[in-house]
N, C-alpha and C positions, 0 to 999 in steps of 0.2 A: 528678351520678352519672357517675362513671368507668366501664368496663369492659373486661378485653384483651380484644383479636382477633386468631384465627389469620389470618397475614395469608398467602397466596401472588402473589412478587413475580416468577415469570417472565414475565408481561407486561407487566412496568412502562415505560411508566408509560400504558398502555391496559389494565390489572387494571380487573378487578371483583372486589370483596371481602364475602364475607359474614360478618356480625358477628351473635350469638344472643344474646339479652339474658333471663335467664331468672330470675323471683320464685317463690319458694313461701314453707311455712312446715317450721320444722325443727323447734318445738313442737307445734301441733298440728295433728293428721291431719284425714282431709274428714271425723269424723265432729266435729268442732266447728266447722270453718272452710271455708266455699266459695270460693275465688277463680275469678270468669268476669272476661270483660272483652267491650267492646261491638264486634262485628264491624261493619268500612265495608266492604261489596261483598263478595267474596268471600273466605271467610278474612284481610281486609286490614286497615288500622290508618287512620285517617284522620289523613293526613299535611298537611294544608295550613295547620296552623298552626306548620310546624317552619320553623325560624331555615335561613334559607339560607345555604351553606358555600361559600366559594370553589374549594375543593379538591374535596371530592366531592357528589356528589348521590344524593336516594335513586330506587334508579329499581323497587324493588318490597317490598314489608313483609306479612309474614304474621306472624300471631297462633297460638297451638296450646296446646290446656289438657290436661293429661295426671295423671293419678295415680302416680304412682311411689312403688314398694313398696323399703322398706330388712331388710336381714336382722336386725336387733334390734329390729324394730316391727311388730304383726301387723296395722296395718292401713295402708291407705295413704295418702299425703301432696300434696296437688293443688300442680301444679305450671304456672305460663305461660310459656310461650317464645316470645318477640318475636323475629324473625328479620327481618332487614333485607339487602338487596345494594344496595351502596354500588356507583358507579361514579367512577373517579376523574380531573378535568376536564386533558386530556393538552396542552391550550395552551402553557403553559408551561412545563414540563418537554420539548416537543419545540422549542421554541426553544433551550431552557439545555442540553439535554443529548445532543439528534439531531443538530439542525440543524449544530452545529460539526463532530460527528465525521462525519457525511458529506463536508464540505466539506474535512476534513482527509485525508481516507480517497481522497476523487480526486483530490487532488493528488499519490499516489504514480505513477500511471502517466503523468504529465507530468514527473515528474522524470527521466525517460530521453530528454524530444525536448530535455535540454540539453546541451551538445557535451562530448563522454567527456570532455576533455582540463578540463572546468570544474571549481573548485573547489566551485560552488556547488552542484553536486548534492549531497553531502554533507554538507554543512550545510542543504539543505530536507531531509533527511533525517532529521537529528537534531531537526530546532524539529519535523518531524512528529510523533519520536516524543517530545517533551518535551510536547507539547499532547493530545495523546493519552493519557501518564500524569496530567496534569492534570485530563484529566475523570475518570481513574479515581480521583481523590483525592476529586475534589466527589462523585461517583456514593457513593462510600465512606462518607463524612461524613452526606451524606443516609439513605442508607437503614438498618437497625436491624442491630446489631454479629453478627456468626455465625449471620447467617439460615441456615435449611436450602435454600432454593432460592437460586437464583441468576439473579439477570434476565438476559433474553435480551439487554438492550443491554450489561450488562456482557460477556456475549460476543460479541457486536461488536466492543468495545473491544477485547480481548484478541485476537480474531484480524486487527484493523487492526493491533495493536502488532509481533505477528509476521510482517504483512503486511510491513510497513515496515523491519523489521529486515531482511527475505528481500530487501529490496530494495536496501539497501544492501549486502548481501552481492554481491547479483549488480553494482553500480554498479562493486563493488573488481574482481569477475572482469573487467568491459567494460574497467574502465580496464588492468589487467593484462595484456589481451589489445591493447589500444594500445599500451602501451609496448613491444611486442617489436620495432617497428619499429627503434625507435634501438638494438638489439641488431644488426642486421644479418641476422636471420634473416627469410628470406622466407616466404610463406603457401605452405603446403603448396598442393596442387594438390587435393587432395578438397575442403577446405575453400574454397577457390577457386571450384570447380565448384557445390558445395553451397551456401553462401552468398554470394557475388557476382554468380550467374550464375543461382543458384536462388531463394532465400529473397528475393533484393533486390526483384524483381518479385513476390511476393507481398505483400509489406506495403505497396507505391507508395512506392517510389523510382525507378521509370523504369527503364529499361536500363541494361546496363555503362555506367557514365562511366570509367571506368580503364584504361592499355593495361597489357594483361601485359607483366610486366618479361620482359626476354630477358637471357642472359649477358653482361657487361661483354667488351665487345670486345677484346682487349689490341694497345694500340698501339706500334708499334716506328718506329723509321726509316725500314724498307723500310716500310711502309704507307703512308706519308706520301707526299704528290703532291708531290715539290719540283720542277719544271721548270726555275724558276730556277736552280739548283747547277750544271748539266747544263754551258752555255757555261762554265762557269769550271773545273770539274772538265778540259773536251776540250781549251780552249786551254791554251799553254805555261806549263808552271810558272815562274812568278817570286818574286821574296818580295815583291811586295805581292800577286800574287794567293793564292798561300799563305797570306799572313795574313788575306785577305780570306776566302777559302774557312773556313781555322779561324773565324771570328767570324761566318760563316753558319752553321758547322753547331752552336756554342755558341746560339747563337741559338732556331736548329732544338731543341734538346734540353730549351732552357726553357720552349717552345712546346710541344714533346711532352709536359714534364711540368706543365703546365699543363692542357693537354686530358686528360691522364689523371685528374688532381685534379676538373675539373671533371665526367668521366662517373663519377667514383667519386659524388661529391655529388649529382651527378644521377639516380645509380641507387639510391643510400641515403634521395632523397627519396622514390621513386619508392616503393619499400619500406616505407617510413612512410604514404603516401598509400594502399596498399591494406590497412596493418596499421587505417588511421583511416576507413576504408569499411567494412572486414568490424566494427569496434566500432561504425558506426553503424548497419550492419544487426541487429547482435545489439541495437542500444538499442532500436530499432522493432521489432523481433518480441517484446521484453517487456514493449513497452510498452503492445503490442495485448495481450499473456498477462495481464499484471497489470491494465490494463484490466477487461478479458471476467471477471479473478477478483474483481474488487473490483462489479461488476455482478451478481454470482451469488449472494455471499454478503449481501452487504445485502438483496437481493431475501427471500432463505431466511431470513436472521437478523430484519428489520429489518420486510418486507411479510406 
């Protein structure tokens, strides 16, 4: 004996489901045919000879005998309805179908403590969200085609899948906000304030480690300590010291632009080094944010 059941699957796979099993007769009415049936306990069904089921068990059965009147028949027609609440054993469906997307679901807010500058954050980014459409395919397969409900774990699913998407959204802005260094634009000074000096000690990264850049100094000639030149400039001009003099100050000039080369590279490091601190600050304050959200909503969604 087959029969449907309206099933409702927003708590799958921790649903109870009630199934109504219901005989009569559609020939003849109670004044030829009695159907009773034998009560165990209270209104109940004596269940202990039924076949045990891996998937669900029965955890209560009522009985109910009813007459019911039809509008082209003047008398009425005895009817039994077996009602049964099936519960259904969540063992394993919370291994196959929990257990992963949590484990995938907290791996988003650790994809931020890996260094902006990695290729590998997004690509954990995508195997996330590729594992994640994967359970929404088996979830899919499983359950019955254009249910009217919708289980709570498939929304789960759906707001890990856009968790993750939001994530690598923000992974491009951290990295975009790194690359301005090699641009040669320096961090504004709010931003400075606000996040290196503010935000960075609240998430525990310890105090400034960076020095504020100051203006490149521009170096000339006259700045330069030559003491040496000094005796050769006062004593008498001759042509070797003249020529010696020329091939100090050639000298001096390849030195000056040397030292300028190198505070330029040094200031343009310097530049890059706080564009690569304020993305590491911005990694850790989302990665406590997506953290604390992915704690909220499983909690809401999932407990």
């Amino acid at each position: 004996l087959r029969a449907p059941c309206s099933l409702d699957l927003t708590k799958f796979p921790f649903d109870e489901q009630i199934c109504k099993l219901t005989f009569g007769s559609w020939t003849y009415d109670n004044s030829n045919i009695n159907l009773t049936h034998f009560a165990f306990g209270e209104n109940g069904l004596d269940i202990a000879d039924l076949r045990v089921n891996r998937e669900w068990s029965v955890t209560e059965s009522l009985a109910t005998r009813a007459d019911k009147e039809f509008q082209y028949a003047t008398n009425k027609y005895p009817l039994i309805e077996f009602s049964f609440r099936l519960q259904r054993n969540p063992t394993y469906y919370r291994h196959v179908f929990i257990l992963p997307a949590v484990l995938l679901a907290i791996l988003v807010p650790f994809q931020f403590l890996l260094p902006p500058d990695s290729k590998d954050r997004m690509i954990l980014g995508g195997v996330l969200m590729l594992g994640i459409i994967l359970l929404l395919i088996m979830l899919q397969d499983f359950l019955p085609e254009a249910h009217p409900t919708i289980p709570t774990l498939a929304s789960y699913y759906s707001v890990t899948l856009i968790w993750i998407a939001l994530s690598m959204i923000a992974s491009i802005w951290v990295i975009n906000t790194q690359s301005r260094g090699p641009r040669g634009r320096r961090v504004p000074e709010l931003m400075r304030q606000c996040i290196l000096r503010g935000l960075r000690r609240l998430v525990c990264l310890g105090d400034d480690a960076y020095f504020p850049l100051n203006e490149i100094d521009t170096l000339s000639m006259k700045s330069l300590d030559i003491p040496a030149v000094e005796p050769i400039v006062k004593s008498d001009i001759s042509g070797n010291q003249s020529k010696l003099e020329k091939d100090v100050e050639e000298i001096l000039r390849h030195v000056q632009t040397m030292i300028i080369c190198t505070k330029t590279a040094q200031a343009r490091k310097e530049v890059q080094n706080e564009w690569k601190e304020v993305a590491v600050v911005l990694d850790r304050v989302l990665c406590f944010l997506f953290g604390a959200t992915f704690l909220l909503y499983t909690f809401v969604l999932l407990v």
